[in-house]
C-alpha positions in Angstrom: 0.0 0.0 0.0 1.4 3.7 -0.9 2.1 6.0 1.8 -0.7 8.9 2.2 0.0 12.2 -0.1 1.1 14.7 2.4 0.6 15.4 6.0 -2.4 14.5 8.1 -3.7 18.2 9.2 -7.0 18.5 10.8 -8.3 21.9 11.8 -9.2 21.2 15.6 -11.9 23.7 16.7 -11.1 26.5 19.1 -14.1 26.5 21.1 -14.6 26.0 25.0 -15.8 22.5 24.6 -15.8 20.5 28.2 -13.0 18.0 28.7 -14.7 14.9 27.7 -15.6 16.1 23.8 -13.5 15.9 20.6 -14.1 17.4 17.0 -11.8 18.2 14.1 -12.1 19.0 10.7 -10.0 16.9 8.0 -8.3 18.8 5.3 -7.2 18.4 1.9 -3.8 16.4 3.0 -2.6 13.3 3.9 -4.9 10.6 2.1 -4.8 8.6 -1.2 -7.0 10.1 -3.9 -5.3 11.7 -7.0 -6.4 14.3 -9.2 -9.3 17.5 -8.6 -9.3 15.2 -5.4 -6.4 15.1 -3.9 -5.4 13.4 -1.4 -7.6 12.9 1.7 -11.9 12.4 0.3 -14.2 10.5 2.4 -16.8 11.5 0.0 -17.8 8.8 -1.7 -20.4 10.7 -3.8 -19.0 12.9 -6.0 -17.2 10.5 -8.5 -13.6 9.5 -7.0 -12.3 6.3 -7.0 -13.8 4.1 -4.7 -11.0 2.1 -3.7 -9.5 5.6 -2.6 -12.1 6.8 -0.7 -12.7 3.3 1.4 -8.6 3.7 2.2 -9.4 7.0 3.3 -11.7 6.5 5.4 -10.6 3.6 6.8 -7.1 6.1 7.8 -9.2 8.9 9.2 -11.0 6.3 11.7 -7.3 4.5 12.5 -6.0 7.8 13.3 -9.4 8.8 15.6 -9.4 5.2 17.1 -13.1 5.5 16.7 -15.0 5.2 13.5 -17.0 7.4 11.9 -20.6 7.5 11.2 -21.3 8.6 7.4 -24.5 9.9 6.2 -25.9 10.2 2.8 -27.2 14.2 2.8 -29.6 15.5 0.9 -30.1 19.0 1.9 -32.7 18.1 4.0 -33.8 18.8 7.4 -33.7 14.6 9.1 -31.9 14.8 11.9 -30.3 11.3 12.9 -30.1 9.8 16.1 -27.3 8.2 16.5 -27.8 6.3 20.4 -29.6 3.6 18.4 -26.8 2.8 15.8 -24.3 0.4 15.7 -21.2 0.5 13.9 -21.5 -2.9 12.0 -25.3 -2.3 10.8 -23.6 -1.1 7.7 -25.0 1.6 5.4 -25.7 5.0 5.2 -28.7 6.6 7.1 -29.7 9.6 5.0 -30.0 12.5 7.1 -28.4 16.4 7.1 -27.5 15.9 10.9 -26.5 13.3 13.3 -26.6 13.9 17.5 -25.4 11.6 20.3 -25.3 10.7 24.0 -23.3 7.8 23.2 -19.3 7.7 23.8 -17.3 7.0 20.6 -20.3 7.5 17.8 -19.0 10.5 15.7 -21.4 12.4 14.3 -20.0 13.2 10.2 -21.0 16.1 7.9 -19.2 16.1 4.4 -18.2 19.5 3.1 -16.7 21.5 0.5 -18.7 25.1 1.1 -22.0 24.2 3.1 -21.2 25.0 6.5 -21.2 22.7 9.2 -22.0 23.0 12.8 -21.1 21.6 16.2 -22.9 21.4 18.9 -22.3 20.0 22.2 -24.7 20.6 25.5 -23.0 20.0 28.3 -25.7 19.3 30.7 -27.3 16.4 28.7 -24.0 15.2 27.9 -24.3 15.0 24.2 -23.1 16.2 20.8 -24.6 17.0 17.4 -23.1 17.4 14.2 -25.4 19.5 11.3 -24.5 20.1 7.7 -26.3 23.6 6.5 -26.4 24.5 2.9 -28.8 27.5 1.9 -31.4 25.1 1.6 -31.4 23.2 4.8 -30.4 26.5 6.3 -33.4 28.1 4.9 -35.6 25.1 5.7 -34.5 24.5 10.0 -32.2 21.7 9.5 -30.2 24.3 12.7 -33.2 24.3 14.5 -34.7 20.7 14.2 -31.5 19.3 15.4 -31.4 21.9 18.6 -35.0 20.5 19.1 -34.2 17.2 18.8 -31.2 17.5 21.5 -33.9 19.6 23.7 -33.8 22.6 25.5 -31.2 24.3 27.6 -27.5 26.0 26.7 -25.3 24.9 24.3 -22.1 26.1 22.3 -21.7 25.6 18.6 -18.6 26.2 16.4 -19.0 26.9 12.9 -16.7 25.5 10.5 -15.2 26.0 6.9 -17.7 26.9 4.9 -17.6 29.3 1.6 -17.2 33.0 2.9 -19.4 35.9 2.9 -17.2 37.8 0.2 -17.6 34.3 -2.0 -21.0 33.5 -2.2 -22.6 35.0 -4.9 -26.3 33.8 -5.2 -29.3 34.9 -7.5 -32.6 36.5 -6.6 -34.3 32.7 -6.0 -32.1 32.0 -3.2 -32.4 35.4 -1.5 -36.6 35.3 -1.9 -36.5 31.7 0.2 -34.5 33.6 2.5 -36.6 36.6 2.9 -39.7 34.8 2.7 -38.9 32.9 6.3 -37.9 35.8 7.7 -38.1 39.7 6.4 -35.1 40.7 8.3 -33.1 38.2 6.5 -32.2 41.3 4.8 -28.6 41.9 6.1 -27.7 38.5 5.2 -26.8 40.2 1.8 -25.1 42.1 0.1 -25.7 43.5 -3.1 -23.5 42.5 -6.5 -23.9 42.6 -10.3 -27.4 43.3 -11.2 -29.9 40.5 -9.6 -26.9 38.9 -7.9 -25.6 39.0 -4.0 -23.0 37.9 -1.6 -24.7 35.8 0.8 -23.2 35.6 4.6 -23.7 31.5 5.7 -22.3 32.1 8.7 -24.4 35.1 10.0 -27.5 33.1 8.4 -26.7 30.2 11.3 -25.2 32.9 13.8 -29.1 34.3 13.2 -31.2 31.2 13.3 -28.9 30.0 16.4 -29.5 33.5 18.5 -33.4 33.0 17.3 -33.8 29.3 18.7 -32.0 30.9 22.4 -28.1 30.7 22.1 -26.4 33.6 23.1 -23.7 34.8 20.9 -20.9 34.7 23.7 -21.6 30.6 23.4 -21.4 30.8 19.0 -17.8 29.9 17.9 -15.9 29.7 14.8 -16.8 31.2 11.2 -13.7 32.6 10.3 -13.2 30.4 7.3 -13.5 30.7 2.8 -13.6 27.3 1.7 -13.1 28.8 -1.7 -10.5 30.8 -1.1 -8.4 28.6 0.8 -7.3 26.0 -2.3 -4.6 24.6 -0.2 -6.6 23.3 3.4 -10.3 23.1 1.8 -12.5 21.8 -1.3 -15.2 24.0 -3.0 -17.8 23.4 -4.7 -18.0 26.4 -6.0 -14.5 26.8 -6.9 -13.6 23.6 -8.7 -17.1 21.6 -9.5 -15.5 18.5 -9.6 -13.7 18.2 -6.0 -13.9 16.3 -2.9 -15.3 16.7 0.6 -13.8 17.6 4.2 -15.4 15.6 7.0 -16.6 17.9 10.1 -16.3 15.7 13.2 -17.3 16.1 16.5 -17.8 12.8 20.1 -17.9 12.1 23.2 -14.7 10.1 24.5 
């Protein structure tokens, strides 16, 4: 077997997370798929090898000591519970978000531009993992999975998603937007004619402060997916690409 194509170099969230949580973020290094997606895709959607994806997955789980749980997303809004799943019942469950009381189940999102969230509430002792593009965004994925964990205080982190001075989006998108919620309005910023820059992260930071977290307990979305070539995939940038995994379980 060939050695991994560069260094293994996960972005670890900087968020106050209590003692007995990990997450990460995988990054374009370190695994064994060639070409638009090179080297380290666990997505096993979007048209790589899949002999190179299986290896790469089966590295990112030797170096976690745990193995991850990977969802088939749909831009939907199915949050899946992941206390009822066992790691040899094989397949996919198709979902947008994955939460947890159980130690070693890590809740997945695949990326390259949506944004993903972590969650973690420290007094139920769980975690949550969501993957938010403008459509689940638009239609609560954020806020079904916050239900689903219940009420009480949590802290998110928001990870590498495409940037607000990146996404350019037409007048459909912006009308779903506005249509939820009128004040959606400074979610965007104004471009070439019928075209605007759309702000992911302050669409979650929004929806987040709506459902009752306070902003001192929101972390992370500091990120362009797009504009960072070298750490991240896009979407957007490349079309034919592969994913980062967003990762996030108790010990």
């Amino acid at each position: 077997m060939s050695e991994p194509a560069g260094p293994w170099a996960p972005i670890i969230p900087d968020w106050p997370a209590p003692s007995w949580v990990r997450s990460l973020v995988t990054t374009r290094g370190g695994g064994y798929s060639t070409g638009p997606y090179a080297s380290l895709n666990p997505g096993g959607h979007c048209g790589d090898d899949p002999d190179a994806v299986a290896r790469n997955r089966n590295l990112i789980a030797t170096r976690l000591g745990v193995r991850p749980i990977w969802m088939k997303q749909v831009h939907g809004t199915t949050v899946f519970d992941a206390d009822a799943w066992r790691v040899d019942d094989g397949g996919e469950p198709e979902a947008d978000a994955a939460r947890t009381s159980r130690r070693g189940m890590v809740c997945t999102v695949m990326i390259a531009d949506c944004l993903p969230l972590l969650v973690v509430d420290e007094a139920r002792r769980s975690v949550a993992a969501i993957h938010a593009g403008w459509r689940g965004l638009a239609a609560g994925v954020i806020e079904r999975c916050l239900d689903a964990m219940g009420a009480g205080g949590k802290r998110v982190w928001l990870g590498p998603a495409i940037g607000p001075e990146s996404y350019e989006i037409g007048a459909e998108v912006r009308d779903v937007f506005l249509r939820h919620d009128e004040g959606a309005e400074v979610l965007f910023r104004p471009t070439r004619p019928g075209h605007w820059y759309l702000d992911l992260y302050e669409a979650a930071r929004r929806r987040l402060r709506t459902w009752g977290i306070g902003s001192e307990s929101i972390h992370g979305g500091a990120y362009c997916a797009l504009r960072d070539s070298e750490r991240f995939f896009s979407h957007r940038r490349d079309s034919v690409t592969g994913r980062m995994a967003a990762m996030v379980w108790i010990e």
